[in-house]
C-alpha positions in Angstrom: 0.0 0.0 0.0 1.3 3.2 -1.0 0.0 6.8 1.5 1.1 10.0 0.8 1.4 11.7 4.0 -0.3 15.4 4.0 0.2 18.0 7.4 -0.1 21.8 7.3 -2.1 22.7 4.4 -2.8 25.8 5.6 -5.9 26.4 3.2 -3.3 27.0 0.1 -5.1 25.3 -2.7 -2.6 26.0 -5.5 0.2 24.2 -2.8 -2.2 21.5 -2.3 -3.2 21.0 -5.8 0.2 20.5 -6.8 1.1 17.7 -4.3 -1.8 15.5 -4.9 -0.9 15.9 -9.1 2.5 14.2 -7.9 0.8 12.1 -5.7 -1.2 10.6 -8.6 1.5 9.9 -10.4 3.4 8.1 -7.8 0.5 5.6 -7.8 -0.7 6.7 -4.4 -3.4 4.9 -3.3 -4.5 6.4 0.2 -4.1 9.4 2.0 -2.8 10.5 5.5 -3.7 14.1 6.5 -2.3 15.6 10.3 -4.1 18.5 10.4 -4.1 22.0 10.1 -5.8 21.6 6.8 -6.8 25.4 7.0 -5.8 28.7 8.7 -3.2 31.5 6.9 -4.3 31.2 3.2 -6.9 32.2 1.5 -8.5 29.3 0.7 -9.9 27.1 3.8 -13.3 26.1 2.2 -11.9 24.9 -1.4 -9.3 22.8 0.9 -11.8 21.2 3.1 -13.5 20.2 -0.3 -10.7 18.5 -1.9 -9.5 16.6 1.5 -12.3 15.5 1.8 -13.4 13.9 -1.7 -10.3 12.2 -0.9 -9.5 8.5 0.4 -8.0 9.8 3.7 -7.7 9.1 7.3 -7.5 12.9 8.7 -7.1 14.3 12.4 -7.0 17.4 14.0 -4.4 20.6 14.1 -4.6 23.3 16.2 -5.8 26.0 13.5 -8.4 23.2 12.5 -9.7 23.6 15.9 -9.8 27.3 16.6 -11.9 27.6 14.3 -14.8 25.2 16.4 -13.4 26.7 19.6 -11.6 24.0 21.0 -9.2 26.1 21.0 -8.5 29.3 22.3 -7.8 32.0 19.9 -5.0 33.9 22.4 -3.1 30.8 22.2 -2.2 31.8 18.4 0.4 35.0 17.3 -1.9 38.2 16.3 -1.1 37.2 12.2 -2.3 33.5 13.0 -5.3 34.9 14.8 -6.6 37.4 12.0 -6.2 34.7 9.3 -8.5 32.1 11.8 -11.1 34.7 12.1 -10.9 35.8 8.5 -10.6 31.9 8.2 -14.1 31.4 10.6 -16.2 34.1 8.8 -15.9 32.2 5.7 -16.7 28.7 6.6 -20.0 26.6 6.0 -22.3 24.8 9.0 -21.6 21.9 6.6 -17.5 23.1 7.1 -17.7 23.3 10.8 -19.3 20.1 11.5 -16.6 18.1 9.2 -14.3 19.8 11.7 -15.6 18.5 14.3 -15.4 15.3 13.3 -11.6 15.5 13.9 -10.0 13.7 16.4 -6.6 15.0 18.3 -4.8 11.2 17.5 -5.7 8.3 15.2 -4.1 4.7 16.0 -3.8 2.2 13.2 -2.2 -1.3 13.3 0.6 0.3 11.4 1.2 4.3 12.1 0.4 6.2 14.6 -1.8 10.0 13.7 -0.7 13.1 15.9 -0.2 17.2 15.2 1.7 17.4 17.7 3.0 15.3 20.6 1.6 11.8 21.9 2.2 13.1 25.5 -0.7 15.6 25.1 -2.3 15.5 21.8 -4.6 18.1 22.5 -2.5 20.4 23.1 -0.5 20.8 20.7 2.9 21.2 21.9 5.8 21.4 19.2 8.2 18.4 18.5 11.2 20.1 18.4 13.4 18.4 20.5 15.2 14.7 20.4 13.9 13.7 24.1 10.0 14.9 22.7 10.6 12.4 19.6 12.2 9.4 22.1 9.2 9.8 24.4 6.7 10.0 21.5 8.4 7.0 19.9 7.9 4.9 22.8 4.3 6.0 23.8 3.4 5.0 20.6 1.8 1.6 20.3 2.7 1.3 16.5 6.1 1.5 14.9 5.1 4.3 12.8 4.5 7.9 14.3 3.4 10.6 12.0 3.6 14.3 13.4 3.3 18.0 11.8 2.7 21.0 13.4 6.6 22.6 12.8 6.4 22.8 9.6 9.9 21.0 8.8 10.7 17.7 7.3 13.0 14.9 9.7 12.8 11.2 10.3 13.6 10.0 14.0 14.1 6.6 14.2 14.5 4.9 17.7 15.5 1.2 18.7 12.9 -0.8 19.7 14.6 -2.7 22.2 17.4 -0.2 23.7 15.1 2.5 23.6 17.6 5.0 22.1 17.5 7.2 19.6 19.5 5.8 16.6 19.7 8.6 14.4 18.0 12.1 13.0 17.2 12.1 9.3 16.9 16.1 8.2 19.0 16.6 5.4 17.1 17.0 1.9 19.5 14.1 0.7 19.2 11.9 3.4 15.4 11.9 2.9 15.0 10.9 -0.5 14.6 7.7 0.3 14.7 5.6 3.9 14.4 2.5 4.4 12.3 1.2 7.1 13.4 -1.3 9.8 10.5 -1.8 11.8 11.1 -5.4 13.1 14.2 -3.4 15.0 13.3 0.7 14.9 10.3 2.4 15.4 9.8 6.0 13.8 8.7 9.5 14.3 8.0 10.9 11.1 7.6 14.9 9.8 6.3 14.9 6.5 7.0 18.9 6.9 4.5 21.3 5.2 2.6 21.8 2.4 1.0 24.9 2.4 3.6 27.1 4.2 7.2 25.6 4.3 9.6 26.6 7.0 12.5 25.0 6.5 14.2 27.4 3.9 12.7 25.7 0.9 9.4 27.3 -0.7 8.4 24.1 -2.4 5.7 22.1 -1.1 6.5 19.2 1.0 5.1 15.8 1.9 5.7 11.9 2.1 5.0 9.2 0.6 5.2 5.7 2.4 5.3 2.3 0.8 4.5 -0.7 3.1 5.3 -3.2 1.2 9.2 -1.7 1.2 8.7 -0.7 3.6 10.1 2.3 2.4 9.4 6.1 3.2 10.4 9.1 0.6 10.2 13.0 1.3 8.9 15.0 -1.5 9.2 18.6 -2.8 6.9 19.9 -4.9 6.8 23.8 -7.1 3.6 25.7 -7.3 2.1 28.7 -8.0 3.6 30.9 -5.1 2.5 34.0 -7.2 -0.8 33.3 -7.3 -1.6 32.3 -3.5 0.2 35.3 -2.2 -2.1 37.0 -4.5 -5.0 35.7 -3.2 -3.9 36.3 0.5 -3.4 40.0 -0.5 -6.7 40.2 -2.3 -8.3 39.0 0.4 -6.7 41.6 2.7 -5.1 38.9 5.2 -1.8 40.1 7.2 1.0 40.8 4.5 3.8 38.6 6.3 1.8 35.6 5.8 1.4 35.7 2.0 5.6 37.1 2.1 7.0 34.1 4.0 5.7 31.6 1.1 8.4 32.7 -1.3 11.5 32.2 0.9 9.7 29.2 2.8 10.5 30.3 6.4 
């Protein structure tokens, strides 16, 4: 079974567009989304509408749940909070109850579904250090542990049996292709972003994981930066938000 692996959308349809085109073509056959599908761009309700015609197993981000109120709005910057009530204003009853349909953490035989951290999915703390990704690793039940929420791109893989972490997989090069030891490892995996980049590269980012490898390749992806900053600036949300696409920080 081939998934590609979706996080961080960020309601940029000409990003998201783009990725599933690529994701056709590499014979994807299922789809693994870890939230944040809207928020920033300018384009939460066509988003919604293409996840969802989708085959794909989808949980909850932090911006996803602003907008139901599950979370609080002063948890977000003041740019993050405009675009979620711009975001809010604009989205159907039919929108909202898809929404809240999400769950903070999905649990499969195989992976493992989380935004953020397993220690408090909910809450949505940032993995950003080594001990988060060992203790995440080792909560998880499965060998596979899919996280988004920092918009950056890194393979974690941890020994099952010593319980250490084996090593970090961020380099571009190093995560073209990995192979997958999960009789021995188990994995916390960043797919990194697709709608909004932060890693220094503009291009759209996601995964795509083979089980039958098993086998697990990062992907970049061009779009139409022009045009979605365009829209964001037509649609009068905060200027920084549409600038940061181009240099992908």
């Amino acid at each position: 079974m081939r998934y590609a692996v979706l996080s961080d959308i960020h309601s940029n349809l000409e990003a998201l567009e783009a990725v599933l085109a690529a994701a056709a073509q590499a014979h994807v056959q299922q789809y693994l989304c870890l939230g944040d599908i809207i928020g920033y761009g300018a384009d939460p309700v066509p988003c919604l509408k293409r996840m969802r015609e989708l085959p794909a197993t989808m949980i909850a981000g932090n911006h996803d749940w602003a907008c139901i109120g599950k979370v609080e709005m002063s948890w977000f910057t003041r740019y993050a909070r405009t675009a979620l009530e711009w975001t809010r204003e604009r989205l159907s009853f039919g929108d909202l109850a898809f929404l809240r349909t999400l769950r903070a953490k999905h649990e499969d035989k195989l992976f493992t579904l989380v935004h953020g951290t397993l220690r408090a999915p909910e809450k949505f703390d940032y993995l950003i250090e080594i001990a988060q990704a060992l203790e995440t690793a080792l909560m998880a039940k499965t060998p596979l542990c899919f996280v988004g929420h920092t918009h950056l791109p890194v393979v974690i893989e941890v020994d099952h049996h010593q319980g250490q972490v084996r090593r970090v997989l961020n380099d571009a090069e190093q995560l073209q292709h990995v192979a997958l030891d999960l009789q021995q490892a188990k994995y916390v995996i960043n797919p990194g972003s697709v709608g909004q980049p932060r890693d220094g590269d503009p291009r759209a980012s996601f995964a795509i994981l083979d089980t039958d490898g098993p086998w697990l390749e990062m992907h970049r992806v061009s779009y139409d930066v022009a045009t979605t900053q365009r829209k964001m600036r037509d649609a009068g949300l905060p200027p920084m938000l549409a600038d940061r696409l181009a240099v992908g920080h």
